[in-house]
C-alpha positions as CSV (number, residue, x, y, z in Angstrom):
1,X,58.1,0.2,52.2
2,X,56.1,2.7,50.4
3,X,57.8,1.8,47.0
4,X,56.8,-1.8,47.6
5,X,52.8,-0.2,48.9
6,X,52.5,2.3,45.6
7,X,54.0,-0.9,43.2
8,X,51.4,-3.2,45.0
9,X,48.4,-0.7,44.3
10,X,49.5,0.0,41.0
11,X,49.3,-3.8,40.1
12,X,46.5,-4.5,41.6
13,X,44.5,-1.7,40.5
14,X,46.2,-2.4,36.6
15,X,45.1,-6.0,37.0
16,X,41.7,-5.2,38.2
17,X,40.8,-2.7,35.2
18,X,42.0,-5.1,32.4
19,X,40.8,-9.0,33.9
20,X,38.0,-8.5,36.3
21,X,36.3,-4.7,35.5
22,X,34.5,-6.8,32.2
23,X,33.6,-9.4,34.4
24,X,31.9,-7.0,36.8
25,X,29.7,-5.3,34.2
26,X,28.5,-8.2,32.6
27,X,27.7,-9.9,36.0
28,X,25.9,-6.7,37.4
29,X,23.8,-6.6,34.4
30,X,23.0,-10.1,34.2
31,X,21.8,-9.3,37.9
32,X,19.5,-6.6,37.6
33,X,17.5,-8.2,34.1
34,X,17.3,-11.2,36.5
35,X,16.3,-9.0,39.9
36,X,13.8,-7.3,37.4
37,X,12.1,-10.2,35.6
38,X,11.3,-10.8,39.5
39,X,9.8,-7.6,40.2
40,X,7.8,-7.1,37.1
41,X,4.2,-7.0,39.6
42,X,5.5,-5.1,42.1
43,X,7.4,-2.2,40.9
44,X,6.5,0.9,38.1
45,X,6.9,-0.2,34.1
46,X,9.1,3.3,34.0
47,X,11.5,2.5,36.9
48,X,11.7,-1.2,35.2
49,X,12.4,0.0,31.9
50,X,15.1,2.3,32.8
51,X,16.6,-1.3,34.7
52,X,16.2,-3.3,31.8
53,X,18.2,-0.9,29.8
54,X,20.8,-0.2,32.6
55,X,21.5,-3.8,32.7
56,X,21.6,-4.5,28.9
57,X,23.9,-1.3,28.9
58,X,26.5,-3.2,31.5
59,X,26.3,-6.7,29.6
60,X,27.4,-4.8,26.3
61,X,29.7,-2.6,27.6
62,X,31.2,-5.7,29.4
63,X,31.2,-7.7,25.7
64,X,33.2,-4.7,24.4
65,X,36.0,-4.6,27.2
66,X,36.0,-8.5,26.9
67,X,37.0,-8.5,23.4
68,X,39.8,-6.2,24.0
């Protein structure tokens, strides 16, 4: 049982860091330049500026483990 538990983890965890982990960072950092274009009035240019460059951050580190 735990040989079948550690081989099930192992793929799982194997398929998520080579098909989905790209997909997460491009889709996180699509979400926060779209969250922020929202909140442009309402919150601080500094706190928005470090967002804008979080999220650009995720969508090319996404492009990079995408091409691999």
């Amino acid at each position: 049982m735990a040989k079948v538990l550690k081989g099930f983890i192992i793929a799982f965890l194997t398929a998520f860091f080579t098909k989905w982990l790209e997909d997460v960072f491009i889709l996180s950092g699509l979400v926060l330049v779209v969250v922020n274009t929202y909140l442009v009035s309402i919150v601080e240019w500094n706190i928005l500026a470090g967002n804008y460059l979080l999220g650009m951050v995720l969508i090319i580190l996404g492009f990079v483990l995408a091409k691999r």
